[in-house]
N, C-alpha and C positions, 0 to 999 in steps of 0.2 A: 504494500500500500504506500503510495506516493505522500507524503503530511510534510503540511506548512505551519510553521510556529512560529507566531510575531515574539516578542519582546522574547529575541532567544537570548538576548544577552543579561535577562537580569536573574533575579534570584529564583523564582518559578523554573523559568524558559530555559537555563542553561540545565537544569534536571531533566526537565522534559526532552529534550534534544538527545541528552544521554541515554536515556531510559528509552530511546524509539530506537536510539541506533544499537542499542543492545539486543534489541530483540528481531531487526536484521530490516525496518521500516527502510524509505529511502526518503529523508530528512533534508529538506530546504527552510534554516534557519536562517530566520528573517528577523535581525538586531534596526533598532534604528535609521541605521544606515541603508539598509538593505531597501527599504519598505516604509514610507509615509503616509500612516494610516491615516490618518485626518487628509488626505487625498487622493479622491476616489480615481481617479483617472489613472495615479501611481501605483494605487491597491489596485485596482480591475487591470491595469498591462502585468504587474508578475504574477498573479494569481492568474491569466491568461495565460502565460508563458510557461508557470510548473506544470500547470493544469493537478492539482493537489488532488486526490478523494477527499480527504479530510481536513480544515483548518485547526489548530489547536491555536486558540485566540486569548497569551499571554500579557498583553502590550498593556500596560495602564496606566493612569495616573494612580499613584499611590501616595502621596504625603497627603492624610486627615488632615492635617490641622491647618496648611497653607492651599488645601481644597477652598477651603472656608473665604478665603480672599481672592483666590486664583481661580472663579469660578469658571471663567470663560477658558479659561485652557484646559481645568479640568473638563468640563465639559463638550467643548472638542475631541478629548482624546477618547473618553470611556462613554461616550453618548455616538457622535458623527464618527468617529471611530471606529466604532464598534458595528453600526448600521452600515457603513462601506464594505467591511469584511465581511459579514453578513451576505451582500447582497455579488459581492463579489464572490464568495462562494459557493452561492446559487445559479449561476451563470454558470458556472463548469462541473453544475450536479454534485459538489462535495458537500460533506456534513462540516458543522462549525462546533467546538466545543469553546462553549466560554466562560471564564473564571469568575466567578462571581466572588462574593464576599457576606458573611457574618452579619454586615453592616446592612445590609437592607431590612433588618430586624430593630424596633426597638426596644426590645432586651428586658420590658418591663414585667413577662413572669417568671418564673422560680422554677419552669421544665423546658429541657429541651426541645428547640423549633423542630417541626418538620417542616417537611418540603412543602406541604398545603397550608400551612400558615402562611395567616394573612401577614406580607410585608409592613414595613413604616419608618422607612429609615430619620434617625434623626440629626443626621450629618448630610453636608451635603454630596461628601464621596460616596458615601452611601446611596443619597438620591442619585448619584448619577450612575452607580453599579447595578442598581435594579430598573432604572431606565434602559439600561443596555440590555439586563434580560428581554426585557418589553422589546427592544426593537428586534432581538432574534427572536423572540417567539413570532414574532409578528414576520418575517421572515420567510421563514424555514420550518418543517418540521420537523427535516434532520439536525436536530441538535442535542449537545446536552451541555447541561447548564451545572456547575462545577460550583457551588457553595464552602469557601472552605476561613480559615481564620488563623489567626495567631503564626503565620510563616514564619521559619527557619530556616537557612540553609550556607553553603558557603560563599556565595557569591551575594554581595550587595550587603546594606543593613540592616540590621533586626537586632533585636531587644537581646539575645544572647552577646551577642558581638559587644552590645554598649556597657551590657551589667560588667560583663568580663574586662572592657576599658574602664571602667568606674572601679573595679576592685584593686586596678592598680595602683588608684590617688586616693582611693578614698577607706575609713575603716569602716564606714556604715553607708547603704543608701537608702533614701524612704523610696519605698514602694506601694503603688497601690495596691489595697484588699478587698474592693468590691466589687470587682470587676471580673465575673467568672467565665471560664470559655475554654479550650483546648490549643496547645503546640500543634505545631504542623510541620515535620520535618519535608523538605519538598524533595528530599529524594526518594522518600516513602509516598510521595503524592504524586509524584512524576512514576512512581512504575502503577500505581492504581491505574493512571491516564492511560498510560501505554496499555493496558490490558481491556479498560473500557472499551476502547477507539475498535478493540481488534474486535470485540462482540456487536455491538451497534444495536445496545439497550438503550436508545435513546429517551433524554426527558431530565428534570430537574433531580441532581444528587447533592446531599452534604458530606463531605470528606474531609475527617480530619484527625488527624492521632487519635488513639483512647484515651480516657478519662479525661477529669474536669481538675481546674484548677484555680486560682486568684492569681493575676501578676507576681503579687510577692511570693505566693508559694514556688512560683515557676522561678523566679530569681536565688532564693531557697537552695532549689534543687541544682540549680545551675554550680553554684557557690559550692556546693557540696560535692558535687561529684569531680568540681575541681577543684579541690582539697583549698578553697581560699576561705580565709577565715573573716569577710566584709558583715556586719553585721546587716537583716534584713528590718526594717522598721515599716512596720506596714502602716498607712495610712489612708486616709479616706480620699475619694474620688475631688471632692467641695477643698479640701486641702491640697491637690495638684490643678490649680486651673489650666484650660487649654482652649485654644479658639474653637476647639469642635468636641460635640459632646458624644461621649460613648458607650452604648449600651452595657447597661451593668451583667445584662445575662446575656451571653455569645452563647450558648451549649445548644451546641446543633446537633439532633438524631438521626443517628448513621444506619436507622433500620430500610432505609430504604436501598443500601448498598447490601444486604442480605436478601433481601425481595426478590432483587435484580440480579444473586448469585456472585456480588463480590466482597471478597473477604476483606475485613473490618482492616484497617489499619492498625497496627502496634500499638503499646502503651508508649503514653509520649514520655515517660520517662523511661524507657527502653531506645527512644529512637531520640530522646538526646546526648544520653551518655555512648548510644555510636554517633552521633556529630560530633562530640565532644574530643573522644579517644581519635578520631580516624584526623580531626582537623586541626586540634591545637596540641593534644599530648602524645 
């Protein structure tokens, strides 16, 4: 199967690339450079050109809290963006899978979302991750729509990378506690992908490590497995301000990757202490 992965160069996408050519896919990684999604003319000629089966649609805007000001870019990238791929897709008969996010939830009960729960994002990257659902459902109905949260991996940044720079200056950091949700190592998320694509169970899935956790617990575990002794100081969400606000409950229900016959992802503290070991010790 021929597959095209935008944003192959960031922290998702450079997994995903992996994970397809491990299992013997023929893989056009599409960084930046490659491919201007906010330009359909540029999206519809190499999406013409590979003629791909499959899009794997990595590309995003990702920084919450400069979403909040930066509306018009973000929304460019993860709205206009998202509908060009989309539709460029469907012109050469491939399936689109696209990465959703946690955040079109807002987080205000105590169980985890499923996939027919009603959206309500309260950020506006959020609003523009489930706007993107909407323009592929509207679309295509070869899709799946990839719901996941709390990413790790080795390429780009994320919350392991920063605790682990902050335990070098610092002997404590405050952490938030109320804010619960699941890791997400993307090399465990990049082979679930690869193995979806190859069956073509299409439709809305949540993927993300096993169990639940609070930032600080997750900082916690970090600190511990790599034997640094930073103390953890949990505090409340009203005591870190930030321009964008964050659902307190991310816990997203992975029974629908058991329905559809795919095995559950690892405990996320199983699949951080292999980030851990394989990347810094």
């Amino acid at each position: 199967m021929k597959v095209l992965v935008t944003g192959a160069n960031g922290q998702l996408g450079t997994d995903v690339v992996l994970a397809l050519e491990k299992k013997g896919f023929d893989v056009k990684a599409a960084g930046r450079s490659e491919i201007d999604i906010t330009n359909f003319s540029d999206v519809s000629e190499k999406i013409n050109k590979f003629m791909p089966e499959c899009v794997i649609h990595c590309a995003a805007y990702t920084n919450v809290d400069m979403a909040e000001e930066e509306r018009n870019t973000c929304k460019l990238i993860n709205v206009t963006g998202t509908e060009n791929i989309a539709k460029a897709a469907v012109s050469v008969g491939a399936s689109i899978m696209y990465i959703s996010s946690d955040y079109v939830f807002d987080g205000t009960n105590n169980m985890p979302m499923e996939i027919d729960d009603k959206p309500n994002p309260i950020n506006y990257y959020g609003m523009t991750k489930l706007l993107g659902e909407e323009a592929v459902k509207k679309t295509t109905d070869k899709y799946y729509i990839l719901r996941t949260s709390w990413i790790f991996g080795e390429n780009g940044k994320n919350f392991v990378k920063t605790m682990l720079n902050l335990s070098e200056k610092n002997e404590s950091v405050s952490v938030v506690n109320d804010q619960i949700g699941s890791p997400t190592y993307t090399a465990d998320l990049a082979k679930l992908i690869s193995n979806m694509i190859s069956v073509g169970h299409y439709g809305i899935y949540h993927a993300t490590n096993e169990g639940f956790c609070s930032w600080a617990d997750f900082a916690r575990e970090i600190f511990a497995i790599s034997n640094k002794n930073t103390e953890v100081i949990p505090i409340n969400s009203s005591e870190y301000p930030s321009k964008a606000k964050r659902p307190f409950n991310s816990m997203l229900s992975k029974r629908c990757l058991e329905i559809n016959g795919f095995e559950r992802l690892p405990i996320w503290k199983d699949a951080l202490t292999r980030f851990l070991n394989q990347h810094f010790f």
